[in-house]
C-alpha positions in Angstrom: -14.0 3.8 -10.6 -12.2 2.3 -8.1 -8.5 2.3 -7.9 -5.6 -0.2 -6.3 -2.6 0.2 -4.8 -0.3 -3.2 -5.0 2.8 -3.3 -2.7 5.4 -5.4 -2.7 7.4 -4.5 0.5 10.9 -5.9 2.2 10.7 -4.5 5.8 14.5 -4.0 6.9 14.0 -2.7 10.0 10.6 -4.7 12.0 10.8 -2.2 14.8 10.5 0.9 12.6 8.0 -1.0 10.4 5.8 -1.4 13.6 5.4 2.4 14.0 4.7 2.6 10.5 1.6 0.2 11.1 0.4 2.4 13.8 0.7 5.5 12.2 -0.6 4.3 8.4 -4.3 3.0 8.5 -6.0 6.6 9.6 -4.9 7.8 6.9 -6.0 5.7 4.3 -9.2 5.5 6.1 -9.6 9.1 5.5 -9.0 9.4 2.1 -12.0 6.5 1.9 -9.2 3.6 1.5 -9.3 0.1 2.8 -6.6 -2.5 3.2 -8.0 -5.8 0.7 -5.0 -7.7 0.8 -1.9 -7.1 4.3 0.7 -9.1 3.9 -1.1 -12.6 3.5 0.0 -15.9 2.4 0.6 -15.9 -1.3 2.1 -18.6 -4.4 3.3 -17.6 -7.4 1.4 -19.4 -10.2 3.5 -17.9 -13.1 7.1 -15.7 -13.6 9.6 -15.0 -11.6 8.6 -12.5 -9.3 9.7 -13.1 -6.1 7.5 -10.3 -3.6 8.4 -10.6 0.1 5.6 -9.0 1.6 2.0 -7.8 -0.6 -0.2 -5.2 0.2 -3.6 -4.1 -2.2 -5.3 -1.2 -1.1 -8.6 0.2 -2.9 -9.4 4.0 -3.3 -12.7 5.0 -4.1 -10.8 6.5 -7.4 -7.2 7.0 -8.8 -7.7 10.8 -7.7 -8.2 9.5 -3.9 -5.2 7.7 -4.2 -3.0 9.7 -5.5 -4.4 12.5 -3.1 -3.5 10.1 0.0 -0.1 9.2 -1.3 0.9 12.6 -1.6 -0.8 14.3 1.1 0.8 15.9 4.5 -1.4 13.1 6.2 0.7 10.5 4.6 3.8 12.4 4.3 5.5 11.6 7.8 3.9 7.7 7.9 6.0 7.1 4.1 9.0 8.7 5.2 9.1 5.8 8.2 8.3 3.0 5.9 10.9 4.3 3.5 13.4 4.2 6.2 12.0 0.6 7.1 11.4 -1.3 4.0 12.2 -1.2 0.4 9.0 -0.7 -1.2 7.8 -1.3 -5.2 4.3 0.7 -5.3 2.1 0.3 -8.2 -1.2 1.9 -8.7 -3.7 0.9 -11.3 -7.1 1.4 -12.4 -9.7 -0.3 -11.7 -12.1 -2.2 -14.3 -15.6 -0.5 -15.0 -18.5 -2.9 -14.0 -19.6 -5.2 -16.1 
């Protein structure tokens, strides 16, 4: 079942950030990841949450992306984006098909 990552990203540093661009979509790519959703217009319908910058990724499964977030291929790109931008990360589960 598939799997989603949702970020909600303030990029501090935009030059930093830029490397971190470069370096990040290989490595989703490999762990059979896609970008759905980079940092794209948005409202907010409802609440008070107030995200700067979203980003969905899908994972073939929750496995996959818990295997890219912690793996040595994403281990350097996250320590740049950490140093860039203040990140909330959330992964959830996808629904089964109907």
């Amino acid at each position: 079942m598939a799997a989603y990552l949702v970020v909600d990203i303030q990029i501090r540093d935009s030059a930093r950030f830029e490397e971190y661009r470069k370096l990040v979509p290989a490595t989703i790519a490999k762990y059979g990841g896609k970008y759905l959703v980079r940092g794209g217009s948005f409202e907010v319908l409802e609440g008070d949450w107030q995200p700067r910058r979203v980003v969905i990724l899908e994972f073939p499964s929750v496995a996959e992306a818990k295997r890219w977030y912690d793996s040595e291929d994403y281990r350097g790109p996250k320590a740049v984006r950490q140093a860039a931008a203040a990140s909330n990360v959330v992964l959830v589960e996808g629904a089964a098909p109907a």
